[in-house]
ROSE-194088 format. One record per residue: residue in three letters; x, y, z of N, C-alpha, C, CB in turn; residue number from 1. Coordinates in nm, 2 decimals, padded with zeros to 4 digits. Glycine has a CB too. Example, Ala and Ser with C-alpha at 12.3 -4.5 7.8 and 13.67 -1.06 7.14 Angstrom:
<atoms>
ATOM   residuo    neast   nnorth      nup   caeast   canorth     caup    ceast   cnorth      cup   cbeast   cbnorth     cbup   num
ATOM       ala    01.32   -00.57    00.78    01.23    -00.45    00.78    01.32   -00.33    00.78    01.13    -00.45    00.90     1
ATOM       ser    01.28   -00.22    00.71    01.37    -00.11    00.71    01.29    00.00    00.79    01.41    -00.06    00.57     2
</atoms>
This chain:
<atoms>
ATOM   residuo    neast   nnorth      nup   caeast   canorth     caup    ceast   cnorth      cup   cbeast   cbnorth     cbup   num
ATOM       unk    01.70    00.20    00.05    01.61     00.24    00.16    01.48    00.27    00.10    01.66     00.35    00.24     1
ATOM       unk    01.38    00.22    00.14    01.26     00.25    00.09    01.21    00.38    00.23    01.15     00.10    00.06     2
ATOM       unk    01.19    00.46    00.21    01.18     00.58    00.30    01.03    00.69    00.29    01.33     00.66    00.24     3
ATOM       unk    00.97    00.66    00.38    00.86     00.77    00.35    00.90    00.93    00.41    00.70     00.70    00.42     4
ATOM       unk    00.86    01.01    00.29    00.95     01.13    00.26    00.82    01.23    00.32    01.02     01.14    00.07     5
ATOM       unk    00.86    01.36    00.35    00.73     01.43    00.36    00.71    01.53    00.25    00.71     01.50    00.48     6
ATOM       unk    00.74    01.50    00.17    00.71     01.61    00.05    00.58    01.50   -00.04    00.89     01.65   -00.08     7
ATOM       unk    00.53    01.57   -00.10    00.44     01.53   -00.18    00.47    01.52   -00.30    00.36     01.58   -00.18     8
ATOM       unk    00.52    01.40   -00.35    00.60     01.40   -00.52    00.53    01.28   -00.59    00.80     01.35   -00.53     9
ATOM       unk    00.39    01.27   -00.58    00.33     01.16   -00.67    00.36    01.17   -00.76    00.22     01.13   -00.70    10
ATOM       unk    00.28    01.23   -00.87    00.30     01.28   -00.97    00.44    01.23   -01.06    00.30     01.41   -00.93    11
ATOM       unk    00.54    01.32   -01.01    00.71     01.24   -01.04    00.69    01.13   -01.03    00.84     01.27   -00.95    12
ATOM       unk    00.70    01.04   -00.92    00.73     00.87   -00.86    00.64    00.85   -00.94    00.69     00.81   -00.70    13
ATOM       unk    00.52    00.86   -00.92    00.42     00.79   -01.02    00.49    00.79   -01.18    00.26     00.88   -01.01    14
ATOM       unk    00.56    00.87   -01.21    00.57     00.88   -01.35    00.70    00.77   -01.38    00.59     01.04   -01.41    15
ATOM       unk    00.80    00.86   -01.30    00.92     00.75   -01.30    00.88    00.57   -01.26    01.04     00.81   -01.17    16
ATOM       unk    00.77    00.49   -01.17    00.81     00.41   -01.17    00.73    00.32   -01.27    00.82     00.38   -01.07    17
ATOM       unk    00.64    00.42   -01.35    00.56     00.35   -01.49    00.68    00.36   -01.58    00.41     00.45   -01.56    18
ATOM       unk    00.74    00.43   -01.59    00.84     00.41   -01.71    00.97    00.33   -01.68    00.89     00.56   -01.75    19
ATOM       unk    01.00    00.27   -01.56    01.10     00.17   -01.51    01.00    00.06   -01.51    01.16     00.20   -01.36    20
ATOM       unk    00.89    00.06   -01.47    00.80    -00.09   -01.53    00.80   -00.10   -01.69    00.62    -00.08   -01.49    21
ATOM       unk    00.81   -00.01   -01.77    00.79     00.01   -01.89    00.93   -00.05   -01.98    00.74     00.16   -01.90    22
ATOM       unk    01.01    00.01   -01.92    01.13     00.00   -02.01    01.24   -00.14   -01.98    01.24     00.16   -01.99    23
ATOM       unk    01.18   -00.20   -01.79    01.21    -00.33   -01.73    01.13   -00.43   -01.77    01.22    -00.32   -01.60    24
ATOM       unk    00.99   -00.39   -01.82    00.88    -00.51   -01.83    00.85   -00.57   -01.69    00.95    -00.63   -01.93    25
ATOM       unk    00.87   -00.47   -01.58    00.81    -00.55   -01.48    00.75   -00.50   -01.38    00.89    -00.62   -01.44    26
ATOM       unk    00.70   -00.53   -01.28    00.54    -00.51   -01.20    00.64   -00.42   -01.12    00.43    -00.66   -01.10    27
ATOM       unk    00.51   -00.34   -01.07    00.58    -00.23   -00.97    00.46   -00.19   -00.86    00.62    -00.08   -01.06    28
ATOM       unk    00.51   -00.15   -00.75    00.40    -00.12   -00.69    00.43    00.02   -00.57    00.35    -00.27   -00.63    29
ATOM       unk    00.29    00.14   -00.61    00.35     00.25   -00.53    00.27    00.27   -00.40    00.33     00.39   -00.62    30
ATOM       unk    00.32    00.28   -00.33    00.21     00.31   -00.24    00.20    00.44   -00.17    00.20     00.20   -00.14    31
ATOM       unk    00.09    00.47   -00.13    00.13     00.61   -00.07    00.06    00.60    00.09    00.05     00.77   -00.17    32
ATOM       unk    00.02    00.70    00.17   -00.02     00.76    00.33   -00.07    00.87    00.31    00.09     00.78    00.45    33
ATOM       unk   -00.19    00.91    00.27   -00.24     01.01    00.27   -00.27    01.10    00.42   -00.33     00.98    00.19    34
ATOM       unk   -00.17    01.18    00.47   -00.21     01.29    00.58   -00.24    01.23    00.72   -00.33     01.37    00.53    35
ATOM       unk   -00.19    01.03    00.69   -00.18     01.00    00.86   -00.33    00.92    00.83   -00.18     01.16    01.00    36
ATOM       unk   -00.41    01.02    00.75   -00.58     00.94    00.78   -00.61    00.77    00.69   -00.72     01.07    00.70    37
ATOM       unk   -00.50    00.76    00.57   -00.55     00.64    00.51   -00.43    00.58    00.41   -00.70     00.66    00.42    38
ATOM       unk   -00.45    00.47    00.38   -00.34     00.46    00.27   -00.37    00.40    00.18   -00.24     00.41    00.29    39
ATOM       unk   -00.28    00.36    00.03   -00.34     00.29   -00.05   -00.19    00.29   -00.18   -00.52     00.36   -00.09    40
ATOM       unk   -00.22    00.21   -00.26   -00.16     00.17   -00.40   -00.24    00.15   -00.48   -00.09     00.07   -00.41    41
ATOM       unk   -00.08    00.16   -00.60   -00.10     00.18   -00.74   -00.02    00.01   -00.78   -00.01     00.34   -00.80    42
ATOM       unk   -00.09   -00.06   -00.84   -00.01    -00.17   -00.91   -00.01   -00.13   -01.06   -00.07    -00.33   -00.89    43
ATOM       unk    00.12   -00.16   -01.10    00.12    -00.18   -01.24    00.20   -00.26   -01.31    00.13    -00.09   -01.29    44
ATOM       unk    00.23   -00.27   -01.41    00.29    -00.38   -01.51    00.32   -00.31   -01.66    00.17    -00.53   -01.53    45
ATOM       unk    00.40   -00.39   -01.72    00.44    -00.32   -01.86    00.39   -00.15   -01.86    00.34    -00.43   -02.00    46
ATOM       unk    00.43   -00.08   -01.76    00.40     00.06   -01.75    00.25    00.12   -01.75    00.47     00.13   -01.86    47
ATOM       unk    00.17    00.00   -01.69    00.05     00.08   -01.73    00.00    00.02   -01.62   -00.02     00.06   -01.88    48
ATOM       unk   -00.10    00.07   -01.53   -00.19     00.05   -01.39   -00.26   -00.06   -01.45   -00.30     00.18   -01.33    49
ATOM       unk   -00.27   -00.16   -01.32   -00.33    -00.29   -01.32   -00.44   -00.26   -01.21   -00.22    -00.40   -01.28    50
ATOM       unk   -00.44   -00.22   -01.13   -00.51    -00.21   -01.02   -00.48   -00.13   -00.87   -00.52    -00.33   -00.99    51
ATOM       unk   -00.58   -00.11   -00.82   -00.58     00.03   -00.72   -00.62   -00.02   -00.62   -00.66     00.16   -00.76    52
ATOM       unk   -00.57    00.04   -00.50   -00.60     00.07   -00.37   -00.64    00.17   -00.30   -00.52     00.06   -00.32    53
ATOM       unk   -00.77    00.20   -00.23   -00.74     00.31   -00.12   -00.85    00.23    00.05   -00.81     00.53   -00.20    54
ATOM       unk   -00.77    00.28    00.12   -00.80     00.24    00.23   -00.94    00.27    00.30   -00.71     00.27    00.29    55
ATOM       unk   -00.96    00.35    00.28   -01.12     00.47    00.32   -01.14    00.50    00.15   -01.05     00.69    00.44    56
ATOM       unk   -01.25    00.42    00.13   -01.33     00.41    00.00   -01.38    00.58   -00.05   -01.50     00.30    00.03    57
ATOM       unk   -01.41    00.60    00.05   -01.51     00.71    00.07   -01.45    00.84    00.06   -01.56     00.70    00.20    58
ATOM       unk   -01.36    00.81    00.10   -01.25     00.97    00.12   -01.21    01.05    00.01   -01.11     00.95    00.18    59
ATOM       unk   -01.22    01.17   -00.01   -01.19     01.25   -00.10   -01.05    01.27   -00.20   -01.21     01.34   -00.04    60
ATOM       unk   -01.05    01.16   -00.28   -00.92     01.08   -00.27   -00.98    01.17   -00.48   -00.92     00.82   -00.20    61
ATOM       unk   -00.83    01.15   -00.50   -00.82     01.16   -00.67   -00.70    01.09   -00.72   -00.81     01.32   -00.74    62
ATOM       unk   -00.63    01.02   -00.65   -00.53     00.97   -00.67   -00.55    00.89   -00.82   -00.48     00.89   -00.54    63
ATOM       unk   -00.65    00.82   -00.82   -00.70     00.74   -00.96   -00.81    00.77   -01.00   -00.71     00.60   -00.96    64
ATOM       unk   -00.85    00.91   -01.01   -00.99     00.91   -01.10   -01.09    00.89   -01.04   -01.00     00.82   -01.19    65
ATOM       unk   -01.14    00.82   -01.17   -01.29     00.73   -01.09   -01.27    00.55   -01.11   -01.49     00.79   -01.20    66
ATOM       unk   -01.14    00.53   -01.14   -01.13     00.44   -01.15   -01.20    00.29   -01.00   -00.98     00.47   -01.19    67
ATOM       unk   -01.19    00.22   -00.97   -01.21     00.11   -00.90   -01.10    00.16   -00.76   -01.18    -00.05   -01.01    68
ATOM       unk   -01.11    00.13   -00.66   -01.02     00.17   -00.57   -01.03    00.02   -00.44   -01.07     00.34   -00.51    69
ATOM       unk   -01.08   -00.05   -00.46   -01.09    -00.17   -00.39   -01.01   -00.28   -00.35   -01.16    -00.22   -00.44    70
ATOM       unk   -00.90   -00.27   -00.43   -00.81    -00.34   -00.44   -00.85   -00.50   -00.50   -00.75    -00.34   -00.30    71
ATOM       unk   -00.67   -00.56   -00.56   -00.74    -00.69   -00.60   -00.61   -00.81   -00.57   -00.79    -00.68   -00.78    72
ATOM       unk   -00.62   -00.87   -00.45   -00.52    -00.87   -00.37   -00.44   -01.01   -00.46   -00.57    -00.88   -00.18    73
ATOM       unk   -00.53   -01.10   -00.51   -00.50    -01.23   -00.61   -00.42   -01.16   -00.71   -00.64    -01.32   -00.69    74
ATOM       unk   -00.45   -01.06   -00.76   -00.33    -01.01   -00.87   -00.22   -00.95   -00.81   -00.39    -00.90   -00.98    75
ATOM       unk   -00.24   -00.88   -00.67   -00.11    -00.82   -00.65   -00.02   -00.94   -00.63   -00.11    -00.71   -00.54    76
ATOM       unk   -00.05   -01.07   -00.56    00.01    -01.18   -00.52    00.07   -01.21   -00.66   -00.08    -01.29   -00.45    77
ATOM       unk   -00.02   -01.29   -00.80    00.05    -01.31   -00.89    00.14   -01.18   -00.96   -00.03    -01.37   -00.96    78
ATOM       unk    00.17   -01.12   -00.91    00.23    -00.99   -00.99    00.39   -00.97   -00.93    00.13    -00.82   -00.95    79
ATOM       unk    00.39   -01.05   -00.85    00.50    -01.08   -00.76    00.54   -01.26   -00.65    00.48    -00.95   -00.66    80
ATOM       unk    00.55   -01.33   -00.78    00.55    -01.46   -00.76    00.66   -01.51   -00.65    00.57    -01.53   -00.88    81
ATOM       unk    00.77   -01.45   -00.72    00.88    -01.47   -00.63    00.92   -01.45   -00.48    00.94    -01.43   -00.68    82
ATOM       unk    00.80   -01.35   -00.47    00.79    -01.30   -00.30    00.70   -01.41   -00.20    00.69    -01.14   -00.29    83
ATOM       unk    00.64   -01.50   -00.32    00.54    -01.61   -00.25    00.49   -01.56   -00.09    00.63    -01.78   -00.22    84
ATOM       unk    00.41   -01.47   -00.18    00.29    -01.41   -00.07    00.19   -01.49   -00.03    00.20    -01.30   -00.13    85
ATOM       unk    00.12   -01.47    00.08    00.01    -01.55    00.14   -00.14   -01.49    00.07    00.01    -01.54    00.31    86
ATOM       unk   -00.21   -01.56    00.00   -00.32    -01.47   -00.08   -00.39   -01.43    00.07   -00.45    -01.56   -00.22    87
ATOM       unk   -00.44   -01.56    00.13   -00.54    -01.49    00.28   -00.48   -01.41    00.32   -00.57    -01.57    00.42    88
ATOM       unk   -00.35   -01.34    00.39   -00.25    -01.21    00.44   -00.29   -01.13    00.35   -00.08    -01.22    00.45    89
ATOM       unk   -00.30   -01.13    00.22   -00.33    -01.01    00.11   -00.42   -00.95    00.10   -00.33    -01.01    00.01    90
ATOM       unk   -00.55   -01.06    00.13   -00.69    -01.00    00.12   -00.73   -00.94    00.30   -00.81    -01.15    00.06    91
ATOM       unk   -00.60   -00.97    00.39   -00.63    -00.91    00.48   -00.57   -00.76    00.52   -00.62    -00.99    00.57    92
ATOM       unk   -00.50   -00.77    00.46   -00.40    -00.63    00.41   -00.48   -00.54    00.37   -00.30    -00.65    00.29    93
ATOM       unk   -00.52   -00.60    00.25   -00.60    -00.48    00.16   -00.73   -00.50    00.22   -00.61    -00.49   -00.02    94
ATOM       unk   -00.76   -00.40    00.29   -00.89    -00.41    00.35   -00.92   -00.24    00.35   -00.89    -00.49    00.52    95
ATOM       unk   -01.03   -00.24    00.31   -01.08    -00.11    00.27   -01.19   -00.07    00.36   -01.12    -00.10    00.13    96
ATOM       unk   -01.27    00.06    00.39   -01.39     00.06    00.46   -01.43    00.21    00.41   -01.38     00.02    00.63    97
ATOM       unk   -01.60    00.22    00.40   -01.65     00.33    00.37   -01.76    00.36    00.52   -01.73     00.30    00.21    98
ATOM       unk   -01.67    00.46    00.52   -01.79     00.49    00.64   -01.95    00.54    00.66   -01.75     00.58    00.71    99
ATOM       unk   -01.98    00.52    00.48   -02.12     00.52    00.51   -02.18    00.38    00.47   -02.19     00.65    00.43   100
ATOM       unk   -02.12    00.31    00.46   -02.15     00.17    00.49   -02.23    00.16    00.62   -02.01     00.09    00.49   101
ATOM       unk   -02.34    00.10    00.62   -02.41     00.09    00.77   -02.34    00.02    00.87   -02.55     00.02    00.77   102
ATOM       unk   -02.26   -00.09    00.82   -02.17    -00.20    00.89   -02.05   -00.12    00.97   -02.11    -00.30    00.77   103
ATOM       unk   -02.02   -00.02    00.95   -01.96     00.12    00.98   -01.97    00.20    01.12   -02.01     00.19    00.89   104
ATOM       unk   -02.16    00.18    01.09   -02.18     00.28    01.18   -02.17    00.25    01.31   -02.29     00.34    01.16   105
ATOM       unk   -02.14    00.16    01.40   -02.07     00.10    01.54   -01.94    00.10    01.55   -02.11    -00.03    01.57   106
ATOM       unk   -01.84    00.13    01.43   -01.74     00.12    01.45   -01.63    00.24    01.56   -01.71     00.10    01.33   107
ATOM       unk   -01.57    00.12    01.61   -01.56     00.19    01.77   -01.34    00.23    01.74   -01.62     00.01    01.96   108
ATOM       unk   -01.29    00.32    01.72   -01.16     00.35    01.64   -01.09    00.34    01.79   -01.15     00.51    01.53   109
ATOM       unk   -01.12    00.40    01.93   -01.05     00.40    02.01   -01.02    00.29    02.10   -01.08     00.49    02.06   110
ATOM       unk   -01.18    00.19    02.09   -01.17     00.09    02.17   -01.17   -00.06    02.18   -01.24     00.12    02.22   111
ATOM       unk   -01.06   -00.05    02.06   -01.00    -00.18    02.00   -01.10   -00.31    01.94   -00.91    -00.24    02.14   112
ATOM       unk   -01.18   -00.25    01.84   -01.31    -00.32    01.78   -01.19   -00.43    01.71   -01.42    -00.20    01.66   113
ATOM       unk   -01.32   -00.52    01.72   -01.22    -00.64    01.66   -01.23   -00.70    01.49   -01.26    -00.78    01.76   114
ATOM       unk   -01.30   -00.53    01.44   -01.25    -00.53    01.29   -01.13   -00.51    01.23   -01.31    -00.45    01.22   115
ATOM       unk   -01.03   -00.41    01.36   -00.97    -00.34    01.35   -00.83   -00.43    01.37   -01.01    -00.24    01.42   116
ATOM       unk   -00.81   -00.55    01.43   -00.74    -00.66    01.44   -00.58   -00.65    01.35   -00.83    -00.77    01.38   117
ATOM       unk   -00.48   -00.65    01.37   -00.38    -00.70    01.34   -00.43   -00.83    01.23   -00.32    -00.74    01.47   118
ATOM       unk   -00.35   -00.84    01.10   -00.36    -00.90    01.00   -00.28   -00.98    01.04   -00.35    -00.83    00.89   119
ATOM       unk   -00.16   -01.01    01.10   -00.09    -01.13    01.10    00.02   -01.12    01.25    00.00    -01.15    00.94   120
ATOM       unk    00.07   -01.24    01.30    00.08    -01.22    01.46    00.23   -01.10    01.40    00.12    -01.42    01.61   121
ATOM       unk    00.25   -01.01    01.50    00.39    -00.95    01.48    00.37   -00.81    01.41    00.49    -01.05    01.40   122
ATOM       unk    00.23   -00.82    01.35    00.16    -00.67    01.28    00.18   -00.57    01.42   -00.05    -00.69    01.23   123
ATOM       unk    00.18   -00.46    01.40    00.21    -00.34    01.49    00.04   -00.25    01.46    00.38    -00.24    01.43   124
ATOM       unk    00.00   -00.24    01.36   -00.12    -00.22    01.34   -00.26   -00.25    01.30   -00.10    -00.17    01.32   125
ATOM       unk   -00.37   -00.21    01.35   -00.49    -00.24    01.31   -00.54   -00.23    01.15   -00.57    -00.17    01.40   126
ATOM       unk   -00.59   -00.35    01.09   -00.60    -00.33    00.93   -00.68   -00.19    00.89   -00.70    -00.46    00.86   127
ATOM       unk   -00.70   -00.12    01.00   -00.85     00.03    00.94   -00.75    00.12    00.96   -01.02     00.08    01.07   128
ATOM       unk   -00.63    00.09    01.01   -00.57     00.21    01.06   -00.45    00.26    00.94   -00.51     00.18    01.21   129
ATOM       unk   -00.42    00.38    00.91   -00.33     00.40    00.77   -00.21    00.36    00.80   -00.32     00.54    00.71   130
ATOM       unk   -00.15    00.33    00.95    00.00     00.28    00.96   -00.01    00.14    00.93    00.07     00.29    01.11   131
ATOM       unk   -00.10    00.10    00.86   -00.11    -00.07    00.84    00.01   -00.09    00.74   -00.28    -00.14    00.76   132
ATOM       unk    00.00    00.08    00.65    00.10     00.07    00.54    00.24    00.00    00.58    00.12     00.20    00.49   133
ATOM       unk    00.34    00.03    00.70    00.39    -00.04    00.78    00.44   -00.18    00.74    00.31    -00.03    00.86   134
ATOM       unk    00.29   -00.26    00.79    00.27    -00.37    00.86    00.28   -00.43    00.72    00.14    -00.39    00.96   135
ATOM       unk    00.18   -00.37    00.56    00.21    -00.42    00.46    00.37   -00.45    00.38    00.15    -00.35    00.40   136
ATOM       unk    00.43   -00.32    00.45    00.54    -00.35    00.39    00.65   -00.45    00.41    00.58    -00.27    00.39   137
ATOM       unk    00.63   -00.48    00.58    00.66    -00.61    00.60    00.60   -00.71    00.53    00.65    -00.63    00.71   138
ATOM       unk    00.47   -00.71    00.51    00.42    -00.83    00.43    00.55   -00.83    00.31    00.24    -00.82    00.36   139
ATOM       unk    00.51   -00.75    00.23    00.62    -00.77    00.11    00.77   -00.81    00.14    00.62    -00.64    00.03   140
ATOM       unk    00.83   -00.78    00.21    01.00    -00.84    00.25    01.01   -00.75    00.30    01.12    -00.87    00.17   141
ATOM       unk    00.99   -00.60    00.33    01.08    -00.49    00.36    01.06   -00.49    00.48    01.06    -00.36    00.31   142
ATOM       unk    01.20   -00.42    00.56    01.21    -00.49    00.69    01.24   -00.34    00.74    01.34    -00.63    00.71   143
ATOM       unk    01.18   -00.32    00.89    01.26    -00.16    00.92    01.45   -00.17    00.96    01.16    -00.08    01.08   144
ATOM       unk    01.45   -00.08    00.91    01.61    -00.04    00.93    01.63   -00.07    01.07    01.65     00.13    00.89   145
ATOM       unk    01.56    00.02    01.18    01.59    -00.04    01.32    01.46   -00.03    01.36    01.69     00.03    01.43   146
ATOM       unk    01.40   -00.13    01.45    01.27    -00.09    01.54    01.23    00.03    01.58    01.26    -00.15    01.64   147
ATOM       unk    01.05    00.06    01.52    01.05     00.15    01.55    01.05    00.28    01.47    01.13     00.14    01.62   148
ATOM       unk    01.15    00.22    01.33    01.21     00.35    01.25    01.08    00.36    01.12    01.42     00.31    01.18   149
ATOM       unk    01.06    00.44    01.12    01.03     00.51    00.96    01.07    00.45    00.80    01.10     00.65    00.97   150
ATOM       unk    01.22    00.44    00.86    01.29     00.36    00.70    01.30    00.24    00.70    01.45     00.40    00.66   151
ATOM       unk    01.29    00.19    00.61    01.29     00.01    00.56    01.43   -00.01    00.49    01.14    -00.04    00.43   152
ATOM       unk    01.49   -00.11    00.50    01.56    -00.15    00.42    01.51   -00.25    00.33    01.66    -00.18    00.48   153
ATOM       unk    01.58   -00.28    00.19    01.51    -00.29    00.11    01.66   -00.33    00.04    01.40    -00.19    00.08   154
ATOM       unk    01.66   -00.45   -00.02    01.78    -00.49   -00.18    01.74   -00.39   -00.27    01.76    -00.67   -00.27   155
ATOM       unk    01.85   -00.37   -00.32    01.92    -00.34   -00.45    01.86   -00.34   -00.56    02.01    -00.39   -00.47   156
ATOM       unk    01.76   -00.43   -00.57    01.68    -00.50   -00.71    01.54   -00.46   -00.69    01.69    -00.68   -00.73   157
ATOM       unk    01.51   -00.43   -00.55    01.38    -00.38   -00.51    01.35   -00.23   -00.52    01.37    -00.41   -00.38   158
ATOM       unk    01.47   -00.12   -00.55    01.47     00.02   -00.56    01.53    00.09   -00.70    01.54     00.06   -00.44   159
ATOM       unk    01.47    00.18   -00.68    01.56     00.33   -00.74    01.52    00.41   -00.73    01.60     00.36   -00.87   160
ATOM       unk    01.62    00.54   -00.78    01.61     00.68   -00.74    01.55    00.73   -00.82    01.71     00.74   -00.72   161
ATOM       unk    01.51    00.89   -00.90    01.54     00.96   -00.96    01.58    01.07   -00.92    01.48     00.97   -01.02   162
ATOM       unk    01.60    01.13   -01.01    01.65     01.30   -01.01    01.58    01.37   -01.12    01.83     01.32   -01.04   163
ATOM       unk    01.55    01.49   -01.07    01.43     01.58   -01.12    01.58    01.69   -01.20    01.29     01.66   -00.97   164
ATOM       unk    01.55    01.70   -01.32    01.64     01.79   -01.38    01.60    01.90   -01.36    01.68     01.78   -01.50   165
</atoms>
């Protein structure tokens, strides 16, 4: 089950799935929901970050520093060949916005602006909105457990646990 939990355990996850990229040699990707207002990821590879996400540029975010936060949607695609992602669905996925961007300043959140659009037919949310995280995860294969639900199911080869000693 890939399951969004309400505790706050970056830190851990983040550590554990650099060192399961590290010791598997293979791509990983974390994503988080910051507080309902935005979302974003972490890609990485051979245990080390490839590239970053956050949804609201702008926001008081430290998740990565001062690193780049833009996302780079052609690498997350090649980083996961076998999922034969759609690059256009990716670059519409990862869609970021700064609200002091002037292009910004008409943006209308209640009254269905048509920046705010569904990324692909069957999306449940608008690309600005942080439940897009959701809608991404369907992009990737994960499917919800039942309509509606919070938890995704997810294969066997797609997960793991840890345990904090």
């Amino acid at each position: 089950m890939l399951e969004r939990t309400r505790g706050w355990e970056w830190d851990l996850r983040r550590r554990a799935q650099f060192h399961v990229s590290r010791t598997y040699d293979c791509p990983g990707l974390l994503t988080l929901m910051y507080d309902g207002d935005y979302w974003g990821y972490e890609l990485f590879h051979h245990g080390a970050a490839v590239d970053q996400f956050v949804q609201w540029t702008d926001a008081d975010q430290r998740f990565f520093d001062d690193r780049p936060v833009h996302g780079r949607p052609e690498l997350l695609v090649a980083q996961f060949p076998a999922l034969k992602l759609d690059l256009e669905h990716a670059r519409g996925c990862i869609t970021g916005y700064d609200c002091d961007d002037e292009s910004y300043a008409d943006f209308l959140w209640e009254e269905g602006d048509p920046r705010n659009r569904p990324v692909r037919d069957g999306d449940l949310w608008g690309r600005m909105e942080a439940q897009a995280v959701f809608d991404f995860w369907r992009f990737l294969g994960a499917e919800p457990a039942e309509p509606g639900n919070e938890r995704f199911a997810s294969p066997v080869w797609r997960r793991f646990t840890t345990e904090q000693p």
